[in-house]
C-alpha positions in Angstrom: 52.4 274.0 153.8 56.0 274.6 154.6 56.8 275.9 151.0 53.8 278.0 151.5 54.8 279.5 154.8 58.3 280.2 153.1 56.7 282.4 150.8 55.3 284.8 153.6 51.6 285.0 152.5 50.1 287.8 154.6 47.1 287.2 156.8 44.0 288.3 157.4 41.7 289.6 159.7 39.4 292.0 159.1 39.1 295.3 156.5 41.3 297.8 158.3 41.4 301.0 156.8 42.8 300.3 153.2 39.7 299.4 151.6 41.7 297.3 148.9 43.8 295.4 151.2 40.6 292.0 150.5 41.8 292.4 147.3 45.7 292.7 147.8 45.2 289.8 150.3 43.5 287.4 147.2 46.4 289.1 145.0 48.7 287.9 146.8 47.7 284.3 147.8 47.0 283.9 144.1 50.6 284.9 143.0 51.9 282.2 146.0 49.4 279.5 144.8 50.5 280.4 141.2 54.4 279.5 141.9 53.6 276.5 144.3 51.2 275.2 141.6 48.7 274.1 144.1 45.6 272.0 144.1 42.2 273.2 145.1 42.6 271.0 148.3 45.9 272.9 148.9 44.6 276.0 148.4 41.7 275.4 150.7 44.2 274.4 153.4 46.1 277.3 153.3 43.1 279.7 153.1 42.6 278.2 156.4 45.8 278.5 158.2 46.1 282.4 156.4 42.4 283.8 158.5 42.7 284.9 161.5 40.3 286.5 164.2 36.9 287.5 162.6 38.0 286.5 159.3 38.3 282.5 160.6 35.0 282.7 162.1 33.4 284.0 159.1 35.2 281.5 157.1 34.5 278.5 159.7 30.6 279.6 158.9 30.5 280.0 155.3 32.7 277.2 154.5 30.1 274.4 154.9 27.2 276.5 152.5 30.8 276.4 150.0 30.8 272.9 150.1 26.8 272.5 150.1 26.4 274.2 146.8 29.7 273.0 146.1 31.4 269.5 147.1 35.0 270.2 145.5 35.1 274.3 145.5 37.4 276.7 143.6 39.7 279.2 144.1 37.2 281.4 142.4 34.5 279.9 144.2 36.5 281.4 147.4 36.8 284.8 146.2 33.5 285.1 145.1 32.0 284.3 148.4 35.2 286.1 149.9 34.8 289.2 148.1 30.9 289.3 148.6 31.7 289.7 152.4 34.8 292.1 152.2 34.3 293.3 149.4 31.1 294.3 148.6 29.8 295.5 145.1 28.8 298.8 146.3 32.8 299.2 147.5 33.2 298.3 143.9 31.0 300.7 142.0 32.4 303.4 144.6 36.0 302.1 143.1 34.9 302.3 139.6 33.4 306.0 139.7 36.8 307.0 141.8 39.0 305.4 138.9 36.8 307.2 136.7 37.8 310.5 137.8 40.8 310.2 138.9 43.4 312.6 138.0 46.5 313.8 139.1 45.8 317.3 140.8 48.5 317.9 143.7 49.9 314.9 143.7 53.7 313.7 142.3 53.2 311.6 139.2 54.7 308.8 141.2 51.8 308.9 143.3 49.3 309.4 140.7 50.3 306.6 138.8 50.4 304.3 142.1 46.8 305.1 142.8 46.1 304.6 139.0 47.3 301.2 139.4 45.5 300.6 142.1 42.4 301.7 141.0 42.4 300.0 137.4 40.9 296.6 138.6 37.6 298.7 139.0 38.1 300.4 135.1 35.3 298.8 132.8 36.7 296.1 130.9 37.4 298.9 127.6 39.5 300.7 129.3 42.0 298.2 130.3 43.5 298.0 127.2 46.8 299.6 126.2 45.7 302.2 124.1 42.8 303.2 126.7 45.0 303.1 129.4 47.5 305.1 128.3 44.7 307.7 127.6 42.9 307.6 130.4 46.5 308.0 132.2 47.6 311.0 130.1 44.4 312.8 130.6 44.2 312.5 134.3 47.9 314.3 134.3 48.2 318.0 135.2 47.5 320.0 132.0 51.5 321.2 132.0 52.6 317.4 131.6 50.0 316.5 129.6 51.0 318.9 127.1 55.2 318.1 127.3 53.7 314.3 126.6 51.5 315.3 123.6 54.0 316.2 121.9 56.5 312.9 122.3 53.5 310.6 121.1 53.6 308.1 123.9 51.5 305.3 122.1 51.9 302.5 125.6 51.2 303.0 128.9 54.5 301.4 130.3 
């Protein structure tokens, strides 16, 4: 737990208004449970100690129907139940058609491609390849970048 808490894992709460922060929050306890190499157990412990508020009393209730349909849970186990509550597939679908047209209009590119970022998760699984991606990127740009781009041949997204 101490290495755990050195890492700075946010909390949470509750949804506040950043729709995505369920799924930042799962980002981010992946990438600290990915570099402490953690157990399920370990996991589950420090799921615990990271709810707060609501969040702990929805977790204190769900956990025991986790461990009745399943004795040793998952990670994914978690995030399925997890993201069912706080992250609900209609939220999802909402994400996917906002992905889908997304484009740059008054925005900086900086900002574009931020939101793009975000937003990929929800893209069906074919466009999350590199040659789709950088596609889907290029035509979502303002049609006076798009054309300076066209003519460099950008062939990845990065």
């Amino acid at each position: 737990m101490e290495k755990f808490k050195k890492l700075h894992p946010p909390s949470f709460s509750k949804v506040k208004l950043d729709s995505l922060q369920p799924e930042r929050w799962i980002s981010a306890l992946g990438k600290a449970f990915k570099v402490l190499e953690c157990t399920n157990a370990q996991k589950f412990i420090c799921i615990g100690y990271q709810l707060q508020n609501k969040a702990e009393a929805w977790w204190k209730s769900t956990r025991p129907n986790l461990k009745a349909t399943h004795p040793d849970p998952t990670w994914d186990q978690f995030k399925e139940v997890f993201f069912k509550n706080y992250f609900p597939e209609s939220l999802r679908d909402r994400k996917e058609v906002e992905f889908s047209t997304l484009t740059q209009r008054s925005k900086i590119v900086l900002d574009y491609q931020q939101q793009f970022k975000d937003l990929l998760h929800f893209a069906p699984e074919h466009l999350r390849n590199e040659a789709s991606k950088t596609k889907k990127f290029e035509k979502g740009l303002k049609p006076e970048i798009r054309a300076m781009l066209s003519i460099t041949e950008i062939e990845t997204y990065a």
